[in-house]
N, C-alpha and C positions, 0 to 999 in steps of 0.2 A: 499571498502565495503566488507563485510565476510558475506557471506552465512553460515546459518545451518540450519538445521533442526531435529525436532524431529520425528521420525520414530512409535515410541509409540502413536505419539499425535492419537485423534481421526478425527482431521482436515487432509484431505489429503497433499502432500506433493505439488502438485501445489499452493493449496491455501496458504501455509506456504511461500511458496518462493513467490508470490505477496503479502502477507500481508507484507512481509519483505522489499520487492522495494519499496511498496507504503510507509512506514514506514522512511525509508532510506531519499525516498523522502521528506517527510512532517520535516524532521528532518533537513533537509539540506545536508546533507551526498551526497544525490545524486542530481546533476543540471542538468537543461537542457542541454539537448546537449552531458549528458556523456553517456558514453557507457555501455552497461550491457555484461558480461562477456558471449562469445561464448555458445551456446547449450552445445557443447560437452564437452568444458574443464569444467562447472560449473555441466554437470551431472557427471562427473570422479571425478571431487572433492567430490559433493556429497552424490556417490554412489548411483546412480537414472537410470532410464532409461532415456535416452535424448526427448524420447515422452512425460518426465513430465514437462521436461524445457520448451520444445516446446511450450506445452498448458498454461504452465502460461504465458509465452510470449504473444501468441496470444488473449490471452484472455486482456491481460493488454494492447497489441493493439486495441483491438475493445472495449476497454473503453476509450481510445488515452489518456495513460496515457505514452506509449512509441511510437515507431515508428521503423520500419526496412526499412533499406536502402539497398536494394540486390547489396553484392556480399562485404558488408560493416560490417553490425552488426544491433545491436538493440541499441536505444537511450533514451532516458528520453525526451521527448515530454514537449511542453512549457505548463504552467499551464495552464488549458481552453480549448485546443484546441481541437475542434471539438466535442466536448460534450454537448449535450443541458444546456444550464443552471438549463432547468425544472428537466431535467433526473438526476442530478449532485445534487439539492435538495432536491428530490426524495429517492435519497440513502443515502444522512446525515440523514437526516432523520428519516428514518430504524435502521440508526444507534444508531442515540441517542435515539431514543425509548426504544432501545435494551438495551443501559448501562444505560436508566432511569425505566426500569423493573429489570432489577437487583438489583439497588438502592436501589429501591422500598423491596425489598423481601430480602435482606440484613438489612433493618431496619437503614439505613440513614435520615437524615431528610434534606428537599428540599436547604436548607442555607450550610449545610456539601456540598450537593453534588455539588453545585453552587462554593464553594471557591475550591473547589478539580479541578473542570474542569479548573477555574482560576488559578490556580498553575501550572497543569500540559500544560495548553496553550501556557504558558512561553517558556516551553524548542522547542517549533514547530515553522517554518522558514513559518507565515505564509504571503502571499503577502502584498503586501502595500497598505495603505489605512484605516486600520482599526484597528490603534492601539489606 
């Protein structure tokens, strides 16, 4: 998995690096169980302070979307765990409101933006059950 980021962007550089595991993740790239590259070597790659890997780490913990194992690393945590369900539809949610207010204001119409999420669904590793 390659880290980057954009140092321009206006999204801070923690949030960059968890949009990017979560991404990784949703993508298949990263599975349960694998490891996310050490604090310090992934802030020297980079060129961050290691207190911004830290917090997106911990942050992406207390969503249990990974997991640290002391004295081991940090892991990719199994799909679900330990997340409310409610809280977990709660934040799709957010989401899609989010890229359905865009739509909206972009001047899409409700059937474009329907086969476009259909499309792009395809390329994402999502669990079983609901193909």
């Amino acid at each position: 998995m390659q880290f980057s980021i954009t140092p321009s962007s206006r999204e801070p550089i923690y949030a960059q690096i968890m949009h990017r595991v979560r991404e990784a993740i949703a993508n298949g790239e990263l599975k349960p169980g694998d490891r996310l590259p050490p604090v310090r070597e992934l802030a020297e790659q980079l060129v961050v302070n290691p207190n911004t890997i830290a917090k997106a780490y911990s942050t992406l913990e207390r969503e249990a979307i990974v997991y640290t194992k002391r004295g081991a690393g940090t892991f990719v945590a199994e799909v679900g765990s330990d997340l409310a369900q409610v809280e977990k539809r709660d934040r799709l949610t957010r989401q899609v409101d989010r890229l359905l207010t865009e739509a909206i204001h972009l001047g899409f119409a409700r059937q474009d933006v329907e086969r476009l999420v259909g499309e792009r669904a395809k390329r994402f590793s999502f669990p079983k059950g609901d193909e």
